[in-house]
N, C-alpha and C positions, 0 to 999 in steps of 0.2 A: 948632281943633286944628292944629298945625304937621304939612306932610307933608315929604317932602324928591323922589320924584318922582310924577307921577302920566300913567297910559297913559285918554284918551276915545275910544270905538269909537263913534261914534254906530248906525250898522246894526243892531248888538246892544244898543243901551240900557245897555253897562256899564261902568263904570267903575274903574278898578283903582289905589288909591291905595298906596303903599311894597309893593307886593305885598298887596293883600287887593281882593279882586274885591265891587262891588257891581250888583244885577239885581233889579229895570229900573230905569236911573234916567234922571228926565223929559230928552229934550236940548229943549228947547223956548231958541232962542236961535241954537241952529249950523245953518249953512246945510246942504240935501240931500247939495250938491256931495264933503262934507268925508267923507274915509275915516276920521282918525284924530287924533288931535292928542297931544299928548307933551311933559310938561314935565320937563326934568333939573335937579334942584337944587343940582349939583355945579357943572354949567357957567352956570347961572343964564340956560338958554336954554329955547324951546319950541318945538316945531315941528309943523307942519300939515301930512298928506297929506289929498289929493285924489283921488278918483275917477277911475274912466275915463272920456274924455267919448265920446260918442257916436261920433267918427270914431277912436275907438280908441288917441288921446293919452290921456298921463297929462301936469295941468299937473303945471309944478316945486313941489314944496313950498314953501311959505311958513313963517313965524319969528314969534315974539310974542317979550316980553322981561318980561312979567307975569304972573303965574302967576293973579292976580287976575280975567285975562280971562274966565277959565272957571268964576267964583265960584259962580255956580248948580249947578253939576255938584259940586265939590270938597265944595260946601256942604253939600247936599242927602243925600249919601252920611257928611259926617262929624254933622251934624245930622238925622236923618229924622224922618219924624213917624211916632212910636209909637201904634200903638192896637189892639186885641186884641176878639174877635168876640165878641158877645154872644148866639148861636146854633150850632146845629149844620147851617145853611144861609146864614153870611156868604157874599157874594161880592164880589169884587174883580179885577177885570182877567180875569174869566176864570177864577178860582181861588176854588174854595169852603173855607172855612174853618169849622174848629169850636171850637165853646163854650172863650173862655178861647187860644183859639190865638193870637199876633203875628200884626200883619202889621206892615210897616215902610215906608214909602211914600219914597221918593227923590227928592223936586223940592222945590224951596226957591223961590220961599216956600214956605211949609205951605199947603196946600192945604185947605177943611174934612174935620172928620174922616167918613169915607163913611157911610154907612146900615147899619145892624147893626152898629157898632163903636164900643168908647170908647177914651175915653183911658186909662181906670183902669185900673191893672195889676189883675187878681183876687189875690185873695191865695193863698199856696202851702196845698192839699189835705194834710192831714197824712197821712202811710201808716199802713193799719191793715187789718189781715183783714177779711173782707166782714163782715158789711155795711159800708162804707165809707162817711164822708161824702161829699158828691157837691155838685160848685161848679153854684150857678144864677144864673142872671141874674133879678133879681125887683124892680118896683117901681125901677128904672134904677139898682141897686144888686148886688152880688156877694153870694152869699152861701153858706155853706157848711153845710150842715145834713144830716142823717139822715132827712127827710125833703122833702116837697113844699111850696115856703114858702108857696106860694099856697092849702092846706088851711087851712080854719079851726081853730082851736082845741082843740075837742073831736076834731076828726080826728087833728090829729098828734096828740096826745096816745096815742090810741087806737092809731094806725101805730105810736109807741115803744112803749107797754108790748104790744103783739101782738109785734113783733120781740123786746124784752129775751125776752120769756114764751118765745117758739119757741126763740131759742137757749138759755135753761136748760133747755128739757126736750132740748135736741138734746145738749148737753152732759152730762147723765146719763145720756141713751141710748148716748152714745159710751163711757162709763165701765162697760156690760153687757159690753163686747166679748171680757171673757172667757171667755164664756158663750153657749151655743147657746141654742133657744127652750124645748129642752126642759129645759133645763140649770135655767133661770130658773123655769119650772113647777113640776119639782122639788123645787125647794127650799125650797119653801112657804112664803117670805120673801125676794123680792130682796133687802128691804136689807139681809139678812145677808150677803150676798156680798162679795166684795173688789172696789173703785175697781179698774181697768185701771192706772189712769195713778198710783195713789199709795197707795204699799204703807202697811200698817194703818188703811186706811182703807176703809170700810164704803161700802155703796151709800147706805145710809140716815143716813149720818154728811155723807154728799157730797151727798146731798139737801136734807137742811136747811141744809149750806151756800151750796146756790143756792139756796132759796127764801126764805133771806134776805137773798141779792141781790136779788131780782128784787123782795122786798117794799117794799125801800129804793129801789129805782130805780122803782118805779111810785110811790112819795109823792115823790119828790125831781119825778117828771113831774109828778105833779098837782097839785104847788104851784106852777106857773106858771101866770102874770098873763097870759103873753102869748107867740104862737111864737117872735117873737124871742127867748126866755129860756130857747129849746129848741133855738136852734140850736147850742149847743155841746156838747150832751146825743149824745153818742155809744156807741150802743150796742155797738161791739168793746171801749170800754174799760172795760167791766162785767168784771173780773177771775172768770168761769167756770174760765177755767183759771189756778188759784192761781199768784202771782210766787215762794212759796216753800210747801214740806210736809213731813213730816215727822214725828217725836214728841216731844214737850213732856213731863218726868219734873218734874211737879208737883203740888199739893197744899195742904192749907190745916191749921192744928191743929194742926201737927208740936212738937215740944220745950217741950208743956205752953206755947204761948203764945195761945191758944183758935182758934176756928172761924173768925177776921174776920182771923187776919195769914196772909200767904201764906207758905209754906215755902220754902227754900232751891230755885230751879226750874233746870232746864238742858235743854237741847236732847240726847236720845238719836238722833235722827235730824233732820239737816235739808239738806233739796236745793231748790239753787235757779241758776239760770243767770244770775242776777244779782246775787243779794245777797248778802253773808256774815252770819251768824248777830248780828255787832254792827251791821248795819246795819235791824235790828229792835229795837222796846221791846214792852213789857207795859203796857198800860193799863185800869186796874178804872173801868171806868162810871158805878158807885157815888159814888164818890167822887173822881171829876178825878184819879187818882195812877196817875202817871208812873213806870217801872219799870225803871229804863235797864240794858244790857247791860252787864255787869264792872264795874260800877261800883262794888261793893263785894266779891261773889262773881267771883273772876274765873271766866270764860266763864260765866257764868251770871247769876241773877235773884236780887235779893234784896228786902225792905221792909223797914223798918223800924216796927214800930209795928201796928196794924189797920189794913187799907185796905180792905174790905169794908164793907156796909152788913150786919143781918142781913137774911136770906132771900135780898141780893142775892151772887150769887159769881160775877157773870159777867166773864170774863178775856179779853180782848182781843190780837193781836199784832198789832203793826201797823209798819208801813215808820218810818222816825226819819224820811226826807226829806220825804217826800208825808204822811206821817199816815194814809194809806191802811191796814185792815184787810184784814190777809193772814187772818186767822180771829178767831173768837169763840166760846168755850166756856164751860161753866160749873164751875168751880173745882172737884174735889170732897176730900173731908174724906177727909184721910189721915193722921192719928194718927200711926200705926208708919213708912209706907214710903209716899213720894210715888208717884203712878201713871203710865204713860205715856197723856197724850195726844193725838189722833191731828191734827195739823190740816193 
């Protein structure tokens, strides 16, 4: 890397190339004697201060006319050697270091790389509400998982669907909070009550929408071969708390064209801080059919034809990018006037 000047302190280990300080870097090479050395790249000069000597003289500075003299230093600081702690008890010169932290080492050559530490960059921790993935060092490899990579099998296993289990039921706990104890006693049916967080929607409607997350994410866990296959299985991004909700004014049987074609459908309500209402489709189970937003109905849903199976009417909303299921309902039969409902 071209500099244009560069300031050596030896006393302090640092070095200061066009203005950017580096500390500690190795001086193995310059004499005790030397205070300071300084190259200008304007005058294509350098120059050398000296110490006090003991009877209280300062020599004259000395001159170089290479910038190259000082190649270890320049070098070491534009070159370091990279390596990052594989513990939450590295140490190095004095300085402990944690899981996943730099350190940069400044002498040229490269020195080995120290004890607790590699070269591998870890890879960046995605952000995510707790429980959060969490970077380990396992098997002299980085790894990023939900849980403890070094659990067998059956353990992690058991760690994820305990964690998915706790946050669904912490999640419809948080959804009573409109309600005292006595409140909930009362009523001789929680699930009749109203969701906190999303209006027309029932306790017992938000129930079985997490228990059929939680049932899907414990077979999505128990169809792994192996932990490795779990490490990317993160339980914050179990959609508990829905990407969008609202009410769906739908229906099946309408305009004399039977029980299997869906009805003309559209959103009576829908809130979401991410999506708008065309960046969702309808998808029937039954039968693989794809239900795309305005694409004949504007702002709305339309089929063409039967897309049900009989018995099956289960209707699906789901994200167009990810494929991702924002809900799942089961169609019902409305003749006269489509229903609202609630997802």
């Amino acid at each position: 890397m071209a500099f244009t000047n560069y300031t050596i302190v030896p006393t302090d280990a640092t070095v200061v190339i066009d203005g950017v300080g580096y500390n500690p870097v190795d001086m193995t090479g310059i004499p005790l004697t030397v205070h300071a050395i300084q190259w200008y790249g304007a005058t294509n000069t350098g120059r050398i201060e000296y110490k006090q000597l003991p009877d209280g003289t300062i020599p004259a500075p000395g001159s170089f006319s290479d910038p190259a003299n000082y190649y270890n230093q320049t070098q070491a600081c534009q070159d370091p050697l990279v390596c990052y702690s594989t513990s939450n008890s590295s140490t190095y010169g004095g300085n402990t270091y944690l899981l996943g932290s730099q350190l940069s080492i400044y002498q040229w050559p490269h020195p080995a790389i120290p004890s607790g530490f590699t070269a591998s960059a870890p890879p960046i921790v995605p952000f995510s509400p707790p429980p959060a993935q969490t970077l380990y060092w396992y098997s002299s490899a980085w790894v990023v998982a939900s849980f403890d990579p070094s659990l067998a099998l059956p353990q992690a296993k058991s760690t994820l669907i305990s964690t998915v289990t706790q946050d669904g039921a912490t999640a419809v706990n948080n959804e009573l909070g409109l309600y005292s104890n006595v409140q909930q006693i009362e009523a001789g049916s929680v699930l009749t009550l109203d969701a906190l967080s999303y209006p027309g929607t029932t306790i017992g409607e938000y129930q079985t929408y997490v228990d059929g997350l939680v049932a899907s994410s414990t077979a999505t866990i128990n169809a792994a071969s192996s932990t490795t296959a779990l490490y990317s299985f993160n339980p914050s991004d179990v959609p508990f708390t829905p990407i969008a909700f609202g009410l769906l004014s739908t229906g099946r049987g309408g305009d004399g064209d039977g029980p299997l074609d869906l009805n003309n459908s559209f959103y009576t309500e829908f809130n979401s801080t991410s999506l708008t209402e065309a960046d969702t489709e309808l998808y029937v189970p039954g039968t693989s059919t794809v239900i795309t937003y305005g694409a004949v109905v504007p702002n709305g849903f339309t089929s063409n034809g039967d897309c049900f199976v009989l018995g099956d009417y289960r209707v699906q909303i789901r994200e167009v990018a990810t494929g991702m299921v924002i809900s799942e309902f089961v169609c019902p039969l409305a003749v006269e006037h489509n229903e609202d409902v609630a997802f």
